[in-house]
C-alpha positions in Angstrom: -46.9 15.8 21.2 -45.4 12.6 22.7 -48.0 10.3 24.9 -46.5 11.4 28.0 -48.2 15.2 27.7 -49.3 15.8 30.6 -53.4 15.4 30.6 -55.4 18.4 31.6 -59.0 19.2 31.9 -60.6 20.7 29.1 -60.3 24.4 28.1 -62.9 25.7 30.8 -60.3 24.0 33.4 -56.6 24.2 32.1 -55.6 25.9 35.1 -52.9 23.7 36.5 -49.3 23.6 37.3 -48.0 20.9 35.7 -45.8 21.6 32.7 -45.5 19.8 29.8 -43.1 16.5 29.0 -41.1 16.9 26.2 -40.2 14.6 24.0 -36.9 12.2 24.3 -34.1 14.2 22.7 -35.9 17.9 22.0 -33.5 20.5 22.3 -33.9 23.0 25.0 -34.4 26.5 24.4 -35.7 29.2 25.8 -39.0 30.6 25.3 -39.7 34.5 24.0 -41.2 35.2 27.0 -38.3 34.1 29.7 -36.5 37.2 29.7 -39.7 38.9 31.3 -40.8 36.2 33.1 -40.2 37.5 36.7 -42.1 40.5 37.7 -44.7 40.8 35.1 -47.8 41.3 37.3 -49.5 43.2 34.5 -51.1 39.6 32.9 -54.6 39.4 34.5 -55.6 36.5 33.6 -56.2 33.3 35.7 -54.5 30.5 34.0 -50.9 32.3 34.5 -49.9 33.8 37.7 -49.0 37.4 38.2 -46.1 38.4 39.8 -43.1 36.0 40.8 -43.1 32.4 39.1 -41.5 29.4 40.8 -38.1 27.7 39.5 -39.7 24.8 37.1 -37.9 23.9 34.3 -38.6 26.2 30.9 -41.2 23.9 28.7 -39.2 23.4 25.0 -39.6 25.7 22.7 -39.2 24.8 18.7 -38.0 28.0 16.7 -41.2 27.9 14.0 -41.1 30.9 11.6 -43.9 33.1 11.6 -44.6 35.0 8.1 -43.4 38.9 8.8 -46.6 40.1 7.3 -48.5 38.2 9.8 -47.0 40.7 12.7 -48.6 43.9 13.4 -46.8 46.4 11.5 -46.1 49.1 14.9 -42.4 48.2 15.1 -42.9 44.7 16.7 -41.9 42.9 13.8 -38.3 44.6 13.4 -38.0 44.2 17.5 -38.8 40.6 16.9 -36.9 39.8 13.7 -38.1 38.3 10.7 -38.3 35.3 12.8 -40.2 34.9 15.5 -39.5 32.1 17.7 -43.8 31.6 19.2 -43.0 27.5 19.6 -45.1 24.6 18.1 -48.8 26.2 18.1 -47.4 28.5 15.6 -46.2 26.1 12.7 -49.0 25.7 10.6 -50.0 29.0 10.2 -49.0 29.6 6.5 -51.8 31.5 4.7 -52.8 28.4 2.5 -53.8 26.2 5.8 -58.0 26.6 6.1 -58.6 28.0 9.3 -61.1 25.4 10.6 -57.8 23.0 10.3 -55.9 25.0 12.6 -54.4 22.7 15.0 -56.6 22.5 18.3 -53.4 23.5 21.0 -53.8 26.7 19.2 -57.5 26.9 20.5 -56.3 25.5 23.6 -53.6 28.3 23.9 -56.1 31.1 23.4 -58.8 29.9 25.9 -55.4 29.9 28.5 -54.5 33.1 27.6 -57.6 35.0 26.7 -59.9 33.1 28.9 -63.8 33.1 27.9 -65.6 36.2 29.2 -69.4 36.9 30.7 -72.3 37.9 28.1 -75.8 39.6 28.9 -78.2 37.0 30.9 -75.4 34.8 31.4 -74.4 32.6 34.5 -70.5 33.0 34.0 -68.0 32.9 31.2 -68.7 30.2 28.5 -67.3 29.5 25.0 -69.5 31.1 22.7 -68.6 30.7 19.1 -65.3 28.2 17.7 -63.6 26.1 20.1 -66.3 24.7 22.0 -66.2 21.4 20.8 -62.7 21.1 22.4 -63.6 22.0 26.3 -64.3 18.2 26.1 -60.7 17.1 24.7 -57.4 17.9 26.6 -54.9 19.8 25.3 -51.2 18.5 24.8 -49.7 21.5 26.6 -50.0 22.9 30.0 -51.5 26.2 30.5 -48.3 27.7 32.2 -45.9 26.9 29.0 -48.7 28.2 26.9 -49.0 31.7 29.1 -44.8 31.6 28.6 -45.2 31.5 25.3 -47.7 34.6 24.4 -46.9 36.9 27.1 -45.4 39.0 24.2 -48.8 41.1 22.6 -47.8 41.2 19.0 -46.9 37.1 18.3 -50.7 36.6 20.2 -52.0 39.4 18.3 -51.0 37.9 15.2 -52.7 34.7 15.4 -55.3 35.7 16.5 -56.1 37.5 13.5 -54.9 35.1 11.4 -57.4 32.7 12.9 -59.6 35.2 12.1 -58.9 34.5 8.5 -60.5 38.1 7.6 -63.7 37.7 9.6 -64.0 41.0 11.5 -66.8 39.5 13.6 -64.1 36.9 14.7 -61.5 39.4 15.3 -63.9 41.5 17.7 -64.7 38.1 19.3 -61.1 37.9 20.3 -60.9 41.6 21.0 -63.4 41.0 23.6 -61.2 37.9 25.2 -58.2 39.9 25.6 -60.6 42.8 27.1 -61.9 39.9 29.7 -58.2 39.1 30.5 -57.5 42.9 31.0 -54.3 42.4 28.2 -54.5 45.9 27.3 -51.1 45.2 25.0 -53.3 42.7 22.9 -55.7 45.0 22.7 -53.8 47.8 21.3 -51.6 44.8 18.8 -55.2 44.7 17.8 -56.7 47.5 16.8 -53.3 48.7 15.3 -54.0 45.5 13.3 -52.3 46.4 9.2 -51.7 42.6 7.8 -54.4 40.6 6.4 -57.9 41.4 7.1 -59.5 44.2 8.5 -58.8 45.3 12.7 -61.5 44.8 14.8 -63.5 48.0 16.0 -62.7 49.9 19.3 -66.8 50.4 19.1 -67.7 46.8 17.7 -71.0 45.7 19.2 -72.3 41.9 18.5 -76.1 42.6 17.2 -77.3 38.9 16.5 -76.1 37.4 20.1 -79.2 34.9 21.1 -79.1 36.3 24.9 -81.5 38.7 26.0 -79.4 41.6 24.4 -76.4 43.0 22.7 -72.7 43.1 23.8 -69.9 45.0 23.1 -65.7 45.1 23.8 -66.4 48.1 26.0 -69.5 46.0 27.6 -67.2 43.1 28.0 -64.3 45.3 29.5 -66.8 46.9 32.2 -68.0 43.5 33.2 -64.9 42.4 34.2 -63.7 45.5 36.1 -60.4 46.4 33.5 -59.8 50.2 33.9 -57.2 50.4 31.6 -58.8 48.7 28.7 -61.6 50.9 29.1 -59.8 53.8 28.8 -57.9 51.9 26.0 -61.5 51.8 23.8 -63.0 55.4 24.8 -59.4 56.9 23.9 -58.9 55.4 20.8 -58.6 57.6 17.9 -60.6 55.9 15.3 -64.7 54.7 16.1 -64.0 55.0 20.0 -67.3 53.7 21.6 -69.1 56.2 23.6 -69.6 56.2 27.2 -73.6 56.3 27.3 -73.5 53.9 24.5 -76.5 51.7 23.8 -78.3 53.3 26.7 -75.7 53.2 29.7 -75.1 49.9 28.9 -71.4 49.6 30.0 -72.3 51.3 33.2 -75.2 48.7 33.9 -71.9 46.0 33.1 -69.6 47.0 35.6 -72.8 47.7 38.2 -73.5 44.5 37.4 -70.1 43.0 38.1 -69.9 45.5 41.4 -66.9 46.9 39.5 -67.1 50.3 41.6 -64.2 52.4 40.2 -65.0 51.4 36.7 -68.6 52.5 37.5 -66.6 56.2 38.7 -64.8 56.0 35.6 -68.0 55.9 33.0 -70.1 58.8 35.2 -66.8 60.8 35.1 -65.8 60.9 31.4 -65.5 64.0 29.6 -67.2 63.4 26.7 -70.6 61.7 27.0 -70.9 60.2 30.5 -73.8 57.9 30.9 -76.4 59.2 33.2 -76.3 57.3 36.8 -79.9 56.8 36.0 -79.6 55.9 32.3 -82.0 53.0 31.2 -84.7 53.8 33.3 -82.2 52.8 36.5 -81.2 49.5 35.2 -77.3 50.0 36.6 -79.2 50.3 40.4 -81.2 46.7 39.7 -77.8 45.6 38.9 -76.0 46.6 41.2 -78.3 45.5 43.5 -78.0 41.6 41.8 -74.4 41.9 42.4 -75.1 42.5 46.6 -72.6 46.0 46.0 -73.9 48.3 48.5 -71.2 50.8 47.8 -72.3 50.5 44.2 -75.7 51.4 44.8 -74.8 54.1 46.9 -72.5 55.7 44.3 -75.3 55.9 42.2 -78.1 56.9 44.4 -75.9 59.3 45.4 -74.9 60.7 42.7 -75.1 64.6 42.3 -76.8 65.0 38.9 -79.8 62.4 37.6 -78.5 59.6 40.2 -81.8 57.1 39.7 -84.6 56.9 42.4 -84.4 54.3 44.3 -87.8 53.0 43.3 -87.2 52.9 39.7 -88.4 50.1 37.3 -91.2 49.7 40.0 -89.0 48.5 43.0 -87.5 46.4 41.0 -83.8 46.6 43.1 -86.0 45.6 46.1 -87.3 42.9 43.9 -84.0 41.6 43.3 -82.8 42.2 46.8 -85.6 40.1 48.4 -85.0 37.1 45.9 -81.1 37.1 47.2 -82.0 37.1 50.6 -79.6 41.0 50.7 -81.0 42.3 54.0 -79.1 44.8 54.3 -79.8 45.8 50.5 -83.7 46.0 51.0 -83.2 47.8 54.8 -80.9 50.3 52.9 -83.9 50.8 49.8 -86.5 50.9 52.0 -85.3 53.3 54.0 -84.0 55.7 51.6 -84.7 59.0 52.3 -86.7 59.9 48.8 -88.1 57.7 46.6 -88.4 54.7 48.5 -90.0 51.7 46.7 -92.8 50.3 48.9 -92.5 47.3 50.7 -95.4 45.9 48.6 -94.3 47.4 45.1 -95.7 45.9 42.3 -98.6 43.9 44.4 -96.2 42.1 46.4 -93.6 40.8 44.0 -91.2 41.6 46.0 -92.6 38.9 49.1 -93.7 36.2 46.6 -89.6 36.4 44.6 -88.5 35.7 48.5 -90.8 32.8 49.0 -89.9 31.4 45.4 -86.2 31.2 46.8 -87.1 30.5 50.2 -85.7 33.9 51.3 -87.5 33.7 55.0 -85.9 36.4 56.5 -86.6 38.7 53.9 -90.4 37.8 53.9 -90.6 38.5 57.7 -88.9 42.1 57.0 -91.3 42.6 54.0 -94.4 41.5 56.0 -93.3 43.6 59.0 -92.4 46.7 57.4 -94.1 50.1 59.2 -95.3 51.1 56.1 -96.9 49.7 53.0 -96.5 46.1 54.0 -97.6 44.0 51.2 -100.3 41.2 52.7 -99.4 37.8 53.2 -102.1 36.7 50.8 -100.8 38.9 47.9 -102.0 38.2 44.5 -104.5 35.5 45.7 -101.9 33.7 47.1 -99.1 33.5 45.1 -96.0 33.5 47.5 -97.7 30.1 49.4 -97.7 28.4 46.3 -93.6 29.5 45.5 -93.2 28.3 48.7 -95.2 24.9 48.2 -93.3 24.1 44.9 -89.8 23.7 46.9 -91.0 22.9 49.8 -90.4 25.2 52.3 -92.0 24.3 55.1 -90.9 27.6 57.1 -91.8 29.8 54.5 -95.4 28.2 54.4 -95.6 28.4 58.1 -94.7 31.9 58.3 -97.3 32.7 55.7 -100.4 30.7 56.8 -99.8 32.2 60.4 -99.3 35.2 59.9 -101.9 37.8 61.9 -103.5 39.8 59.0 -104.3 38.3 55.7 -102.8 35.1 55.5 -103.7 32.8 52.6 -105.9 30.6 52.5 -104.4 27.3 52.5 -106.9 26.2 49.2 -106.0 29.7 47.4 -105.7 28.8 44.1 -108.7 25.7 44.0 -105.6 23.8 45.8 -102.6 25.0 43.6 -100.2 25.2 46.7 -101.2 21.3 47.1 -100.7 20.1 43.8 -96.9 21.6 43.5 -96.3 20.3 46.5 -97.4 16.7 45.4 -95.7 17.5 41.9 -92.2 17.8 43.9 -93.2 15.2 46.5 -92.6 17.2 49.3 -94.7 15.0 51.9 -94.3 17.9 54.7 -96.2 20.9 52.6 -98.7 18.5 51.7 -99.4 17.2 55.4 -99.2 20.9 56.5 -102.0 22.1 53.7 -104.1 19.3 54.3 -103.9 19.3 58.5 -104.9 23.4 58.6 -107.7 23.9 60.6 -109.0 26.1 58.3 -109.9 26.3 54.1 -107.9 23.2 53.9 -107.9 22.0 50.3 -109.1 19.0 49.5 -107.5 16.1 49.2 -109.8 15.1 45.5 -109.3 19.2 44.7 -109.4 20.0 41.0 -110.5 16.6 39.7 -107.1 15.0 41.5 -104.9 16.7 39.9 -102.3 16.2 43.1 -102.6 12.8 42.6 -101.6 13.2 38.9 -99.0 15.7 39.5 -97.4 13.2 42.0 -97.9 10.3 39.3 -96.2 12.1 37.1 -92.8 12.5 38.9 -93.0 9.1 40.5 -93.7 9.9 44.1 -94.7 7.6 45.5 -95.5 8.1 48.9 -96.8 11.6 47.6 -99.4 9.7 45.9 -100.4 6.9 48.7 -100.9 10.1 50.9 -103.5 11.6 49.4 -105.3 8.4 48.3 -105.6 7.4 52.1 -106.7 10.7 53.2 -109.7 10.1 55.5 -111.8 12.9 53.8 -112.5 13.5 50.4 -109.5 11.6 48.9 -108.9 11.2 45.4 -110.4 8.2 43.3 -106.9 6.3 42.2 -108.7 6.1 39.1 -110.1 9.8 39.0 -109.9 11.4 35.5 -110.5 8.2 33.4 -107.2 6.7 35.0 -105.1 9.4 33.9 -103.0 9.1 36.6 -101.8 5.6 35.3 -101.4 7.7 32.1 -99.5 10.0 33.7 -97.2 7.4 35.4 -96.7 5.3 32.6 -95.2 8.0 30.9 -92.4 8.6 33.2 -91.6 4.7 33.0 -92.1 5.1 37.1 -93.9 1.3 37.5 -94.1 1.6 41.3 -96.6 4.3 41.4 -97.7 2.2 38.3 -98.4 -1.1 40.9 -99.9 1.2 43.3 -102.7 2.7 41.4 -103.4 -0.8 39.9 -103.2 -2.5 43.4 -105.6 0.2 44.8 -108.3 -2.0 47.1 -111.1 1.1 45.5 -111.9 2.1 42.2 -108.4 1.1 40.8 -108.1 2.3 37.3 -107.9 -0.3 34.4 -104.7 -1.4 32.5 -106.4 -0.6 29.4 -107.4 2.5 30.4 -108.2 5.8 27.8 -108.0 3.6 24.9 -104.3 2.4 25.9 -103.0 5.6 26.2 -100.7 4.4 29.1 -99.1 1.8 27.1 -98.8 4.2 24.1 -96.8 6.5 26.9 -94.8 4.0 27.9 -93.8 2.7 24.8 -93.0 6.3 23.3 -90.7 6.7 25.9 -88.8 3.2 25.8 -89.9 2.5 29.4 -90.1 -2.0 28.9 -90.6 -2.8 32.3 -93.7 -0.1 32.5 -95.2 -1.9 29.1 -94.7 -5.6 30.6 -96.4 -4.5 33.6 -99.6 -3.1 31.6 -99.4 -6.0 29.0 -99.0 -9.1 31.9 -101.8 -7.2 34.1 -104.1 -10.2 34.6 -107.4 -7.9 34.0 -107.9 -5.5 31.5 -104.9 -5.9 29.7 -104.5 -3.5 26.7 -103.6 -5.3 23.6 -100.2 -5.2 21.9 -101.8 -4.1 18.7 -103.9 -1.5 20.9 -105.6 1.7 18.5 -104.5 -0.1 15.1 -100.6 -0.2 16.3 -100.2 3.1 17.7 -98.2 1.9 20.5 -95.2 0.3 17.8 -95.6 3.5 15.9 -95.0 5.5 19.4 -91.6 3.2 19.7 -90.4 3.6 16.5 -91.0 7.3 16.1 -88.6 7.5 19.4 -85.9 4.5 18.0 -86.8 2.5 21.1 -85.8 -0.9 19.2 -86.3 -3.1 22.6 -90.3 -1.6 23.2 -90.4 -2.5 19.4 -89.4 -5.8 19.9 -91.8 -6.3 22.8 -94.7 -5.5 20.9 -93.8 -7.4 17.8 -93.0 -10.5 19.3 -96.4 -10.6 22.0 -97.8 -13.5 22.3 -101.6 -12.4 21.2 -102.5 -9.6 19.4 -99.0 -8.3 18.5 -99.4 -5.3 15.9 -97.8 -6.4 12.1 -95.0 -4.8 11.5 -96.8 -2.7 8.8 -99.7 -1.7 10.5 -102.0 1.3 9.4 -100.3 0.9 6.0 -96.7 1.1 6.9 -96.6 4.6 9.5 -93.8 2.9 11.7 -91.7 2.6 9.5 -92.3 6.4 7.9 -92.1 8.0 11.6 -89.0 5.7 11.9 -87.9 7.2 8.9 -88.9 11.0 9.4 -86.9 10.9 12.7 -83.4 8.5 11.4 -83.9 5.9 13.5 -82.4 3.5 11.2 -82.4 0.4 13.7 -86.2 0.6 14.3 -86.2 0.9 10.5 -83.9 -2.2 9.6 -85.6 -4.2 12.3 -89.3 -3.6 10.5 -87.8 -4.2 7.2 -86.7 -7.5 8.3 -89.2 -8.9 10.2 -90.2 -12.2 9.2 -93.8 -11.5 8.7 -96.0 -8.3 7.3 -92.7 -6.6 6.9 -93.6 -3.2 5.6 -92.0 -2.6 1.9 -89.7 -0.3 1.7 -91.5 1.4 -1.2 -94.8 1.3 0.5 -96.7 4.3 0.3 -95.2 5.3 -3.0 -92.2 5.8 -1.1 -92.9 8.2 1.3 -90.4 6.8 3.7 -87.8 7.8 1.5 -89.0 11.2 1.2 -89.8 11.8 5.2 -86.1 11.0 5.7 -84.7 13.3 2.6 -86.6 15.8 4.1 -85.2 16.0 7.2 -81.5 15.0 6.1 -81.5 11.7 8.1 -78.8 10.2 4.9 -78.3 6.9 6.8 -82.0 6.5 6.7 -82.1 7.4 3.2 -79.3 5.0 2.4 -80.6 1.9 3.8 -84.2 1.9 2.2 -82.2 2.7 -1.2 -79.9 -0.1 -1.0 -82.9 -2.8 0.8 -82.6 -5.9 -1.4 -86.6 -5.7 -2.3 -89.1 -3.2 -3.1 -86.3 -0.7 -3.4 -88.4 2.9 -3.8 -88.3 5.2 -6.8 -86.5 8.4 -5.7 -88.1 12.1 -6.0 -86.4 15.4 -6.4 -85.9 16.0 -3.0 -84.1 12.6 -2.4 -81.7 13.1 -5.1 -81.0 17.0 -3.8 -80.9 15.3 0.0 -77.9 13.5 -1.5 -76.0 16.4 -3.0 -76.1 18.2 -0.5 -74.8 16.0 2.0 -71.8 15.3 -0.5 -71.6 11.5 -0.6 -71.0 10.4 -4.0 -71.7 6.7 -3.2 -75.3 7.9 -2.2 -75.4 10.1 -5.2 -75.2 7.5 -7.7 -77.1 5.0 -5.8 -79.8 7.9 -6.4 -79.6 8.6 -9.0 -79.7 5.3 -10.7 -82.5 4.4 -9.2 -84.3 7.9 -11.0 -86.0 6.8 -13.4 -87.7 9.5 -15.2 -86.7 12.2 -12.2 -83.8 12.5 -14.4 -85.7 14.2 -17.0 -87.6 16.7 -15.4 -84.8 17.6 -13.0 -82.5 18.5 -16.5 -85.4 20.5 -17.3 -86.1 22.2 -14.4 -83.8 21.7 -11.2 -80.4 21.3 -12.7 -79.3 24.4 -12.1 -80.0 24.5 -8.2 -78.2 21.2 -7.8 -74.9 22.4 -9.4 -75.1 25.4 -6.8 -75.2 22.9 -4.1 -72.9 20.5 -5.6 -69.9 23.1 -6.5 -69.4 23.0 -2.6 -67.9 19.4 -2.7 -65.9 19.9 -5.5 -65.2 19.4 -9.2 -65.6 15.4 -9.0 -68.3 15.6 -7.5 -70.0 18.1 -9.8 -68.5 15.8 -12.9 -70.1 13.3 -11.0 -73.5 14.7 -11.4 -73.4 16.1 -15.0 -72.2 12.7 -15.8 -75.6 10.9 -14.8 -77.8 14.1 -15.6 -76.5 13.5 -19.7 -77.1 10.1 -19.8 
């Protein structure tokens, strides 16, 4: 494409106007699709609008000659000719071109068209498999001139398949895109599928998705609300997926979408209608989620097994009270059978409103006729949701309410200590100023202290050290609040628990450990601070070097350098016989390894150890590693089996023969034993590579 494309957002965002610039001189034709243009409202999909288009000028089109036998063999292929003009993206489709070479405006042309579509426990629609990598790159053509260009089903149908390449797993993957984009014509191109490779399945389900369970095209076509593809998939003549499939699970979809006729749809089919209350009344709980009152009406009232309204143990009210849905819960509650209790399942429903602030809901939970829960429900436990974000009016509400409110120390203090943890100086004033069972300032050994310490809150912390009864010693816990701190690289609450006029805790404190944090996570400025502090210092070279190891295990080069270069008791570079450089090593951080190799004195060897480096980083791939203690001018280590397979495998036949010459007698024993296993691996990278091999394993 010439640099004046237009730039767009990546594929999650291609939904602009702007078309694209051609290049100087292109001739001008018309696209496949501009003899349907106007009045084709039947596309569904975001990136292309429905209905009447405005008068841009038509994007070029090259005439690029897709194979016959890569069109679905319905008819579409004599309608469209032997040649089918489907523009650029289309030109380096021949069957020889590898599939993971397929030019990326084709995988920006199918996430315009076919959009990316919701999966079980997901947010909203995300790339899942192929293609992500590109959401970051922008494409060279507009989303509108791609939408022109594929608005006929059987040219899209066709590369999708062949970008399949065979892969029926693919193919469903797609299937379920064009079920998303309701593109019931895809679809059916699809299925009907009789080139290359095998069609996808109208009843495909995906059984080794990571979420929190399976998915299916129907799944996918009920999340999204499509009627028509639906009925597409349950009509189909061959491995149709059934209605009450995997428990109900499409109906729970479209609940969960609030997808109301689709929901009609599924109870109404002829042959194997899900049951309104199939999965134990999961399609109410998410229909609930989705805030669709008529939703949960058509199922509550539906005539035969509609589910109770207190199924899964209340757990619609749950899910109610954690949205804030007041009119959801008023309607459960006051169903007329089956009711879930306003304190179902000891009071979840309250403490999932006070985790989410939900006030309102708490106040119509706590003043419910009947079955109220108590305020101070499982010891507690809404206070502290409330503490940890800081919802003042949520903790107020609790603490005075009439009957059974919590005690502000329920939990030896937890509500206190969450509080500090976020800094949220308000809870932590209100718990401490209650007039009555306030917690302690000190409670559980400090711990609010540390929690602040830990986050860097500053003023969290110097609250509860000035409390005027029974505050925290700053250096409570052996000083592992420093600790703590010094972790999080936050050096003002660092200053202010070493400054502390009383019982300030020591710079060396717990053996170091507050350096060694600090110098694990790369914070400098925390490990000046401990190193300069004028009493109590730790040293540089603190626990035999455990602090440079903690650096170089995390490839924090500067915190290295630091340490290394302290004026008294700096740790040698290869201290406690060379482990810096093997956690360097076992992680790749090859620039905390070059800068131990080369420093000027006690320099580790890069052999020490018997070479154990070398074989931390073979094992755990890290080639670069592997590379430079290989090709270090001195003490160059002996390689081991795994080193030399570490090298085949990654397929660098530089690194390969830099291995391999420096065998020894390896060589031997892997001709008698391993041979075998590292031609396997090698026939991957080819034939030169494999000669490559056979040609230092005969010598």
């Amino acid at each position: 494409m010439a640099d004046g494309a237009s730039a767009h957002g990546a594929a999650s965002g291609m939904a602009g106007d702007a078309l694209m610039d051609e290049p100087p001189g292109q001739p001008q034709r018309p696209c496949m699709a501009d003899a349907s243009v106007r009045g084709r409202a039947e596309m569904g999909h975001g990136d292309v609008p429905t209905g009447e288009l405005p008068d841009h000028p038509q994007p070029a089109c090259v005439d690029v000659h897709v194979p016959v036998e890569m069109l679905p063999n319905d008819g579409a292929a004599a309608s469209l000719g032997a040649k089918a003009p489907v523009g650029e993206l289309a030109q380096q489709l021949s069957p020889d071109v590898p599939v993971h070479r397929l030019p990326d405006d084709l995988v920006h042309a199918i996430a315009a068209v076919l959009p990316p579509f919701w999966r079980p426990g997901e947010d909203g629609p995300s790339e899942h498999a192929w293609g992500r990598h590109l959401q970051a790159r922008p494409p060279a053509v507009s989303a509108r001139s791609i939408g022109r260009r594929f608005r006929d089903a059987a040219p899209l149908a066709a590369l999708l398949m062949r970008c399949a390449d065979g892969d029926e797993d693919k193919a469903a993957e797609f299937l379920c895109r064009a079920a998303a984009a309701g593109r019931t014509d895809v679809m059916e191109a699809m299925l009907r599928w009789s080139g290359p490779g095998p069609p996808p399945r109208a009843d495909w389900e995906d059984q080794w998705y990571s979420g929190p369970e399976d998915y299916s095209v129907l799944w996918v076509a009920a999340r999204h609300g499509h009627l028509e593809a639906m009925r597409l998939l349950l009509q189909w003549p061959e491995h149709a997926p059934r209605a009450d499939g995997e428990r109900g699970r499409a109906l729970v979809s479209a609940a969960k979408g609030g997808h109301v006729d689709a929901m009609r749809m599924l109870l109404q089919w002829s042959e194997h209608a899900p049951r309104a209350d199939c999965n134990s009344g999961s399609a109410l709980v998410a229909a609930t989620e989705s805030g669709n009152m008529e939703a949960m009406r058509l199922l509550l009232q539906w005539p035969e097994h509609a589910p109770r309204a207190d199924s899964l143990g209340g757990q619609a009210l749950i899910s109610a009270a954690k949205a804030g849905d007041l009119a959801c819960m008023e309607m459960l509650l006051q169903w007329p059978e089956h009711a879930p209790r306003a304190d179902c399942r000891g009071g979840r429903a309250l403490m999932s409103a006070a985790m989410c602030g939900q006030v309102e809901a708490m106040r119509m939970l706590l003043q419910w006729p009947d079955h109220a829960p108590p305020a101070d429900c499982n010891g507690g436990e809404a206070l502290v949701s409330a503490a940890r974000i800081g919802n003042v009016e949520a903790m107020e509400l609790l603490l005075q309410w009439p009957e059974h409110a919590p005690r502000a120390d329920c939990w030896s203090g937890r509500a206190l200590m969450v509080a500090a943890g976020g800094g949220h100086m308000q809870a932590m004033q209100m718990l401490l100023e209650q007039p009555r069972h306030a917690p302690q300032a000190n409670c559980n050994a400090g711990q609010a202290l540390l929690s602040a310490a830990f986050k860097g809150h500053v003023e969290a912390m110097r609250l509860v050290l000035q409390w005027p009864e029974n505050a925290p010693r700053a250096d409570c816990q052996e000083g592992k609040a420093l600790v703590e701190a010094a972790e999080g690289g936050h050096v003002e609450a660092m200053k202010l628990l070493l400054q502390w006029p009383e019982h300030a805790p020591r710079a060396d404190c717990c053996h170091g450990q507050a350096l060694m944090k600090a110098a694990e996570g790369g914070h400098v400025e925390a490990m000046k601070l401990l190193l300069q502090w004028p009493e109590h210092a730790p040293r540089a070279d603190c626990c035999d070097g455990q602090a440079l190891m903690k650096a170089a295990e995390g490839g924090h080069v500067e915190s290295m350098k630091l340490l290394l270069q302290w004026p008294e008791h700096a740790p040698r570079a290869d201290c406690c016989d060379s482990q810096a450089l093997v956690k360097a090593a076992e992680r790749g951080r090859v620039s905390a390894m070059r800068l131990l190799l080369a420093w000027p004195e006690h320099a580790p060897r890069a052999n020490s150890r018997e070479g154990y480096a070398l074989q931390k980083a073979a094992m755990n791939g890290h080639v670069e590693a592997m590379r430079l203690l290989l090709e270090w001018p001195e003490h160059t280590p002996n390689t081991c089996y795994e080193v030399v397979r570490a090298a085949v495998v990654h397929g660098d036949a530089a690194l390969l023969s830099c291995v391999l010459q420096r065998s020894g007698t390896i060589l031997h024993d892997i001709v008698r034993d391993d041979a075998a296993d590292l031609h396997r691996v090698a026939e991957a990278h080819g034939e030169d590579f494999v000669a490559l091999l056979n040609g230092h394993l005969e010598r």
